[in-house]
matplotlib code that plots the C-alpha trace (Angstrom):
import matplotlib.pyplot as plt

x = [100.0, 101.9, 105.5, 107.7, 111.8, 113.9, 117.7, 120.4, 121.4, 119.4, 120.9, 119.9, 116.1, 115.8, 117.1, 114.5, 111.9, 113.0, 112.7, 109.5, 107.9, 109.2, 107.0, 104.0, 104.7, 104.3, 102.8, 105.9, 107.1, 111.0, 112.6, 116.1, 117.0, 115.0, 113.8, 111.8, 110.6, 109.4, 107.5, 106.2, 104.4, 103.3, 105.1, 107.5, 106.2, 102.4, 100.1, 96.6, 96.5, 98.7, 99.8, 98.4, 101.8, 101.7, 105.6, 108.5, 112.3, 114.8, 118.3, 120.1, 122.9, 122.2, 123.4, 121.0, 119.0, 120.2, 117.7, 117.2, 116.3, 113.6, 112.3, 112.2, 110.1, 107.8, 106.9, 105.8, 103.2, 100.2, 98.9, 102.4, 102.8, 101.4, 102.9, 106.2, 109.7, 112.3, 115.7, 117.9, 121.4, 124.7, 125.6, 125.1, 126.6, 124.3, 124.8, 123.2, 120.6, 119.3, 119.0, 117.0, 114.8, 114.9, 113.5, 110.9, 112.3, 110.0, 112.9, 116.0, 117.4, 121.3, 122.5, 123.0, 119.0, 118.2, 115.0, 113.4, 114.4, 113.2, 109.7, 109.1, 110.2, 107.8, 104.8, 105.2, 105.6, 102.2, 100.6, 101.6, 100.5, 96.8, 96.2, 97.4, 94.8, 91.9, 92.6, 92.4, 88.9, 87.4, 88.9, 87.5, 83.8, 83.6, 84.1, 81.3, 79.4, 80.6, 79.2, 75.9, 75.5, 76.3, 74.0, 71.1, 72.0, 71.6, 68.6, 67.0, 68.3, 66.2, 63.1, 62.6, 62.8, 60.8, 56.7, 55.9, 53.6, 54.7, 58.3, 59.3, 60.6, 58.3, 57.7, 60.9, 62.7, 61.3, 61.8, 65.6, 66.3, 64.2, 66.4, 69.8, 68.8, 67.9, 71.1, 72.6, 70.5, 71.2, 75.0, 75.1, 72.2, 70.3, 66.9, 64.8, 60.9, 58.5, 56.0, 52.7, 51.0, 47.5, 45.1, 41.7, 39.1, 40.6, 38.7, 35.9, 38.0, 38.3, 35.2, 33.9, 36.8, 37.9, 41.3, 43.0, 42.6, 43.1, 46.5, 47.7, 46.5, 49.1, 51.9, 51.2, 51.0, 54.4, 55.9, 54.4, 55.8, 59.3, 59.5, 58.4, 61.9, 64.6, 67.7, 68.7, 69.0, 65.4, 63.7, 59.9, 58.4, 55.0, 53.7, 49.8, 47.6, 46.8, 49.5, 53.0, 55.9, 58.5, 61.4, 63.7, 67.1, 68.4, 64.9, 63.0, 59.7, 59.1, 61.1, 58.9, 56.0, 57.3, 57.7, 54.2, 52.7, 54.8, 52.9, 49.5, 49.6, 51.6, 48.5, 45.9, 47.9, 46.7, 43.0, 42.3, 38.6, 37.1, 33.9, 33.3, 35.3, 39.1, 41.6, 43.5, 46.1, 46.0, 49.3, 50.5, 54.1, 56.5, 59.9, 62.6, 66.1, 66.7, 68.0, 68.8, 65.4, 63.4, 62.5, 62.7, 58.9, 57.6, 58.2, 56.1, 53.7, 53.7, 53.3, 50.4, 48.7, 49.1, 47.6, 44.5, 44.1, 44.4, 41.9, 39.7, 39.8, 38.2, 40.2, 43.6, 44.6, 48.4, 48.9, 51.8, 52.3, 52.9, 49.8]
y = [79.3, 81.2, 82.4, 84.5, 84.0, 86.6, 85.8, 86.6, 83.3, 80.4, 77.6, 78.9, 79.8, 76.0, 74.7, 76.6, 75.9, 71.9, 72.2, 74.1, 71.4, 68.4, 70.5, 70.8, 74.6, 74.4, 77.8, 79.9, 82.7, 84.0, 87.0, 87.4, 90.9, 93.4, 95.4, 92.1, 91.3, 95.2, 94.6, 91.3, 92.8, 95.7, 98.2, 100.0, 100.7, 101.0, 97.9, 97.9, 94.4, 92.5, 89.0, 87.5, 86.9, 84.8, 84.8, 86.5, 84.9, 87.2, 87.3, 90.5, 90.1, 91.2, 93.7, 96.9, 97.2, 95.1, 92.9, 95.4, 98.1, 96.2, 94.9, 98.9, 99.2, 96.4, 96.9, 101.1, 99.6, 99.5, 95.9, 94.2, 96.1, 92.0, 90.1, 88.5, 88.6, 86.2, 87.1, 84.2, 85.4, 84.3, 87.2, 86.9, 89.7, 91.7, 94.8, 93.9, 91.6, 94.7, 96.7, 93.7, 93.7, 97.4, 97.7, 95.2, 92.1, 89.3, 86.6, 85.5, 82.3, 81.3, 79.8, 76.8, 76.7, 73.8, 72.0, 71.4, 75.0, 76.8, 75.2, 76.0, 79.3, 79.7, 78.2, 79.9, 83.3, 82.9, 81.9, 85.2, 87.1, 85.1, 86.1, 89.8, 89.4, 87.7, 90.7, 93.2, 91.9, 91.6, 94.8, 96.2, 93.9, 95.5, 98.9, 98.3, 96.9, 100.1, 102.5, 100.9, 100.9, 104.8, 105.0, 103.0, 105.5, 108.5, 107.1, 106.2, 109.7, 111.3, 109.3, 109.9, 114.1, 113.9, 114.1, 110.7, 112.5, 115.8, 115.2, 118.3, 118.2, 117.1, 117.9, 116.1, 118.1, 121.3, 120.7, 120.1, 123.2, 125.5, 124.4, 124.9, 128.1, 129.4, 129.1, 130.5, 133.4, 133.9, 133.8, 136.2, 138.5, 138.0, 137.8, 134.5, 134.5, 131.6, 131.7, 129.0, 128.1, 126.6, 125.9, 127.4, 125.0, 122.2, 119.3, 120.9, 120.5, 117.0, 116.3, 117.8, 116.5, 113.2, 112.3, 111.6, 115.0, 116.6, 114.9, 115.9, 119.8, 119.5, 118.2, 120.8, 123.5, 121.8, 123.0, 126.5, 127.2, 125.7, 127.6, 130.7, 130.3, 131.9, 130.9, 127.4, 128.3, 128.6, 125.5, 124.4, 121.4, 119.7, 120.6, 119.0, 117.9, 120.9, 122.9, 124.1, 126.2, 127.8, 129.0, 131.8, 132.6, 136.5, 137.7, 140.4, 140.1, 142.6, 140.1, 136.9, 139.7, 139.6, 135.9, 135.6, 138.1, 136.0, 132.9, 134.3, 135.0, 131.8, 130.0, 132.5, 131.8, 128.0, 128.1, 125.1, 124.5, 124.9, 124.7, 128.3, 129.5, 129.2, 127.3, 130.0, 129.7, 131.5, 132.9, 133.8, 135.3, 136.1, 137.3, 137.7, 138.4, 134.8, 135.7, 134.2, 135.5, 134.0, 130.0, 128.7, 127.5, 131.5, 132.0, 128.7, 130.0, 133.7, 132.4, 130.1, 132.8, 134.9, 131.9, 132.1, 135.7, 135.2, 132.5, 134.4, 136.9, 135.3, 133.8, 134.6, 136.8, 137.1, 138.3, 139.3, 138.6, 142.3, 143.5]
z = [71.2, 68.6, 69.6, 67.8, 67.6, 66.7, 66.1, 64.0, 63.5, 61.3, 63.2, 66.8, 65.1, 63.8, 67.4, 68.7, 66.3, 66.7, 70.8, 70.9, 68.5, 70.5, 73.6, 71.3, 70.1, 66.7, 66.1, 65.5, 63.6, 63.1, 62.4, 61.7, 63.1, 64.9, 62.3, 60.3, 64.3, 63.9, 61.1, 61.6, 64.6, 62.7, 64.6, 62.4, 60.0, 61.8, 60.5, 61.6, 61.3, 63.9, 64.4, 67.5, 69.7, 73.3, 73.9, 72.5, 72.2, 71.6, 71.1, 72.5, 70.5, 66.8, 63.8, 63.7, 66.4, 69.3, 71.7, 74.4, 72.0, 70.3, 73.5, 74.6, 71.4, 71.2, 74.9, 74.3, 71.9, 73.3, 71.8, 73.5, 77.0, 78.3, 75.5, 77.5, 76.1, 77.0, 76.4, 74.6, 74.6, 75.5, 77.0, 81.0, 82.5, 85.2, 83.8, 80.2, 81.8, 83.9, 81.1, 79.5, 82.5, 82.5, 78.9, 79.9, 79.6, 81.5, 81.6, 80.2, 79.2, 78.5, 75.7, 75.0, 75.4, 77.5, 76.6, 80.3, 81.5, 77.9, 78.1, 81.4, 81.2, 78.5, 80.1, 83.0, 81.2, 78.9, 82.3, 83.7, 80.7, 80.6, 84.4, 83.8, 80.7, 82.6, 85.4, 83.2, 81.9, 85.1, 86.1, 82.6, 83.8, 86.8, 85.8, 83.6, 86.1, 88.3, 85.8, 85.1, 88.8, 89.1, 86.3, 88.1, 90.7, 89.4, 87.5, 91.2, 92.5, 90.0, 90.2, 93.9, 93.1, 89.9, 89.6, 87.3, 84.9, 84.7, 84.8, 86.8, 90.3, 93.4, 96.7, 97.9, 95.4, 96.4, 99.9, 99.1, 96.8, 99.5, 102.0, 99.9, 98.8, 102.0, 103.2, 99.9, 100.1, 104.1, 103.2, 100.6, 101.9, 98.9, 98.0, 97.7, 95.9, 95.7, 93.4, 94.0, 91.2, 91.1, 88.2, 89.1, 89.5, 88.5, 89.7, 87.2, 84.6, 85.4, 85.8, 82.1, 80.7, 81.7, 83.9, 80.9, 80.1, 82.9, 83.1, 79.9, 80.7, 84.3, 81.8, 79.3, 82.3, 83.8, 79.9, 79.7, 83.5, 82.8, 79.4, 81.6, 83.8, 81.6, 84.6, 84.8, 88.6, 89.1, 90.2, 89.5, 91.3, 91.4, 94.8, 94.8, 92.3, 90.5, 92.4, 91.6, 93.1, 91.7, 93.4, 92.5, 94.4, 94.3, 92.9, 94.7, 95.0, 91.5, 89.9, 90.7, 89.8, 86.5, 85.9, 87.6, 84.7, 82.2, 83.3, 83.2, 79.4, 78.4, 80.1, 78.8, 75.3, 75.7, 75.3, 77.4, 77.3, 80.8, 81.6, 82.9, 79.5, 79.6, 82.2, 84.1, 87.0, 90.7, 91.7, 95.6, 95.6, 98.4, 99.0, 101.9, 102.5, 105.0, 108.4, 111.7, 113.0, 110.2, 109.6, 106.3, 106.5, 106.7, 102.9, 102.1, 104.7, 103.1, 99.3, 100.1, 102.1, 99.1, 97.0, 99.1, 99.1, 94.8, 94.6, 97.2, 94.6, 91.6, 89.1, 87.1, 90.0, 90.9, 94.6, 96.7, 100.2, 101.0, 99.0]

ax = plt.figure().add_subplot(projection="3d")
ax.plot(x, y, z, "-o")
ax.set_aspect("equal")
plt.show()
């Protein structure tokens, strides 16, 4: 235990160093007037290295800076707000012991120092200063703990709304944003399209290629589609195997035509090999204003009758629920 001793006086420091030895405190350091205590704790002027302190004695009494002002001082540092001070003075009036206590003062002894009552009001203040030390680490633990758990969370969160190979949103995750949006769109009046995507003949492409492939032509599709959403309040989700939907709040249905045409050539621009020539998506758009007289599921209904209408077609067709 190392213990510091501030005082003015050499015969009072030695008296002190004498009764702390007799206790076993041999670890001590002195100072004799608040401005070496200053800079023996690195404070004034600023040291990055500082002295490892567990109790502070110090006369209030002193020339320069008295006790209560170097107490103010040590205790604003951020490395001594837990290191105790005891005041040793001889002065015992209330009105300069509050201020003691005021300026941070943990306890005060009266000189004469008396040997019983000086090591026990030393043990008991490092006691108080190693539990306000072991609280603050397992307050600091289980913050940790706290945050790796929100992490965890938040990790989990996202897991259960994202697709495992294709890393976009799934189903859940569609579901969720449909159902936010709809009532977005039903408070402001606004416009909500859904866009389904699906590769054409997929399962063929499987088959002449091999699964591995095929999964790393959805992943590279997933890319090309999110690339193809230029707001980050557009959301795109895996909704099947070789299906996805995209979702876009206050866009008319010319607007989703657009991204629609935008996705076409970014997929035409791959050149996946396919066995009837080049892999090409299928497209079924819809759009409504939401209303009280309308169900949230009509627009999923709408965009997937549109995607059956496009693959009906032929191949590479985009078609709109109103066409």
């Amino acid at each position: 235990m190392s213990i510091l001793i501030v005082d003015d006086s050499p015969p009072v420091i030695r008296l002190l160093q004498a009764t702390l030895g007799r206790a076993g405190y041999t670890q001590t350091a002195c100072a004799d007037c608040g401005a070496a205590a200053l800079r023996y704790l690195g404070i004034d002027p600023p040291a990055e290295a500082r002295p490892e302190v567990d109790c502070i004695l110090l006369d209030i009494v002193m020339p320069g800076l008295d006790g209560i002002e170097v107490c103010r001082i040590i205790k604003r540092h951020p490395a001594y707000v837990d290191t105790p001070v005891i005041m040793v003075t001889i002065v015992d009036q209330a009105e300069t012991l509050r201020d003691a206590f005021e300026a941070g003062a943990h306890d005060y002894l009266a000189k004469p120092v008396r040997e019983l009552e000086l090591v026990a009001r030393l043990k008991a203040a490092v006691a108080l200063r190693r539990e306000i030390e072991g609280r603050k680490r397992r307050e600091a633990e289980l913050l940790k703990l706290t945050e790796r758990l929100a992490e965890a969370n938040d990790m989990l969160a996202k897991l259960t709304v994202t697709d495992d190979l294709t890393k976009v949103g799934n189903r859940r995750y569609f579901t969720g944003c449909l159902e936010n949006e709809w009532r977005r769109s039903f408070r402001d009046a606004a416009p909500l399209s859904l866009i389904f995507v699906a590769l054409d003949d997929f399962p063929d492409f499987v088959d002449s290629q091999g699964r591995g492939k095929g999964d790393d032509c959805l992943k590279l599709v997933a890319q090309v589609l999110q690339v193809s959403l230029r707001r980050t309040t557009d959301h795109l989700s895996r909704y099947s195997d070789s299906q996805f939907v995209i979702l876009l709040p206050k866009t008319p249905l010319a607007g989703a035509r657009v991204v629609a045409d935008l996705i076409r050539d970014s997929i035409g621009e791959l050149k996946l090999r396919h066995p009837s020539g080049y892999l090409t998506v299928s497209q079924g758009l819809a759009a409504v204003v939401p209303s009280g007289a309308m169900a949230v599921e009509n627009l999923v209904v709408m965009a997937e009758a549109a995607l059956e209408t496009a693959r009906k077609a032929g191949t590479n067709q985009i078609t709109c629920a109103d066409d």
